[in-house]
N, C-alpha and C positions, 0 to 999 in steps of 0.2 A: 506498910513498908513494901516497898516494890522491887524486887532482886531482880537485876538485869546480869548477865551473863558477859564472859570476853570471852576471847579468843585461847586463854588456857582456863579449862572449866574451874578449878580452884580459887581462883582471882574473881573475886565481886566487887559489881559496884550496886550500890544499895541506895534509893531514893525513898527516906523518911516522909508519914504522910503527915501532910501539914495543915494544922487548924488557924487560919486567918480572917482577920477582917480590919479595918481601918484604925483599928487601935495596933497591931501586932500580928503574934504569931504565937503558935504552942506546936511542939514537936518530942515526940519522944526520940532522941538520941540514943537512947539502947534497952532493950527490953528481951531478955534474956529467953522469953516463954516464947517470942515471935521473933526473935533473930531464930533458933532453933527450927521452928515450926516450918520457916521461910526461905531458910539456909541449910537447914538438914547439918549443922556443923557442928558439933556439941563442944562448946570454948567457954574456958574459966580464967574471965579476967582477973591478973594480980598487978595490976601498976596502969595508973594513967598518967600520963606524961601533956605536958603541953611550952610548946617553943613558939620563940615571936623572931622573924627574920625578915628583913630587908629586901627589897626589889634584885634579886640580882645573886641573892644566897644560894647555892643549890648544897644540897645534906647531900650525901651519899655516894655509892650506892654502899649500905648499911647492912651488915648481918650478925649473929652468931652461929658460930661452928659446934656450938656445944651449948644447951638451952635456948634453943632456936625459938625466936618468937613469933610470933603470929599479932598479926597487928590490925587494930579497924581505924584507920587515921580519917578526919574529917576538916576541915577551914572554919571557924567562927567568924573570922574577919578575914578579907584579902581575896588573894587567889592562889593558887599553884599549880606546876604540873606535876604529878604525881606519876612514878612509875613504880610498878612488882616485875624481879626476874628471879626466874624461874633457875634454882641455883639444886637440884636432885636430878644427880647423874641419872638414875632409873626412870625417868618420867619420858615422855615422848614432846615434850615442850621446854628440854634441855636448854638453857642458855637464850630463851626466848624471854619476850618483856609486852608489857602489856600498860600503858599508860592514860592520867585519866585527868583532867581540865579540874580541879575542886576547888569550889569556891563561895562566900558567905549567899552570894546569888541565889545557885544551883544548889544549895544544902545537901547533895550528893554524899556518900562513903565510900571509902575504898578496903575490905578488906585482901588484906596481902596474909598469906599463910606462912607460916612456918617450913622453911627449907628456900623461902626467897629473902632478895637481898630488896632491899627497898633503899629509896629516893626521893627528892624534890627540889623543884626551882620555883623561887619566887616569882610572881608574874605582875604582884600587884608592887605600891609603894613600902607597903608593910602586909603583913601576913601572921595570924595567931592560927597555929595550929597542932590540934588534940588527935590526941592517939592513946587507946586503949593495948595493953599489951599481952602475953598467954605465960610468960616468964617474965623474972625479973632480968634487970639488966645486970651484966656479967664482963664486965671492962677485960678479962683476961681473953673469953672468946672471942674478942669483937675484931671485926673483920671489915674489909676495904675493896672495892673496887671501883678504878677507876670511876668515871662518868660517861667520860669520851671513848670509850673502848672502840675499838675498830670492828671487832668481831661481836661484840652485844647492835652496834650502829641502832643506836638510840635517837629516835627525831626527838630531841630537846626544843622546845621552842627557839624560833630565829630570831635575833635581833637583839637578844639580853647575854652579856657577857658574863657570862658565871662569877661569882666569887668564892672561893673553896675556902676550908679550914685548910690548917698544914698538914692531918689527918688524912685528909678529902686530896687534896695535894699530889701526897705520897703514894694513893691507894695503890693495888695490886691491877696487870692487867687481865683479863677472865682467863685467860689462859693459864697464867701461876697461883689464880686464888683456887685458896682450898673450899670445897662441895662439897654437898651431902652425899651418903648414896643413893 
């Protein structure tokens, strides 16, 4: 596994090594001695999650306020854009976002940490995509902000017109959503 860095050091993107040849492929998708080893992150998955959404879907941007999750989301099928912002008053990468192309192609990972709000738009016709998470989900803390924020100013890919939940919709904009410290 090959950890590549962004632009806020907590945010990885993770390229699994891959055993192929003209029949296929074999990949470890998570291996808890060498996510560690590699990441230096010490994370105890309790829930994996996997959603199928449409060309034009975009989730979020997703948090909780209270059992904040930490997430390693990856594409089986499709494509997406994928973004983490940086939602911890105290950090020096406040309210910044770091976004990331994942796709069944590129078999790339994204972990987003705990105290970010996470997101995604479909890119492909259709899209399966798996996420590992560090908490369970907690429907009372769950949290919203917009997508289009003015002040996050998110390059979303051009040319796909979002489809939002009523949730997605509604969200908050960064300015009135509630933060970690």
């Amino acid at each position: 596994m090959q950890v590549i860095k962004t632009e806020i050091p907590d945010v990885l993107i993770l390229k699994p090594t891959l055993f192929g040849d003209d029949r296929g492929f074999f990949m470890e998708s998570f291996n808890k001695l060498t996510w560690l080893e590699k990441t230096g992150v010490d994370v105890d998955f309790v829930q994996d999650n996997h959603s199928r959404s449409t060309k034009g879907v975009l989730r979020g941007l997703h948090y909780q306020i209270k059992h904040a999750q930490g997430k390693l989301v990856r594409v089986v099928s499709g494509q997406v854009f994928d973004v983490a912002v940086d939602l911890r008053k105290s950090s020096a990468t406040f309210g910044k976002w770091v976004g990331v192309t994942l796709s069944e192609e590129n078999r790339l990972q994204f972990w987003v940490p705990p105290g970010f709000a996470h997101g995604f738009m479909v890119l492909s016709e259709q899209a399966d995509f798996l996420y590992k998470a560090t908490d369970y989900y907690a429907p009372e803390f769950d949290r919203s902000i917009i997508w289009n924020d003015s002040e996050l100013n998110i390059s979303w890919p051009l040319g796909i017109t979002p489809e939002l939940s009523a949730k997605d919709s509604d969200a908050l904009p960064f300015s009135e959503a509630e933060v970690y410290p």
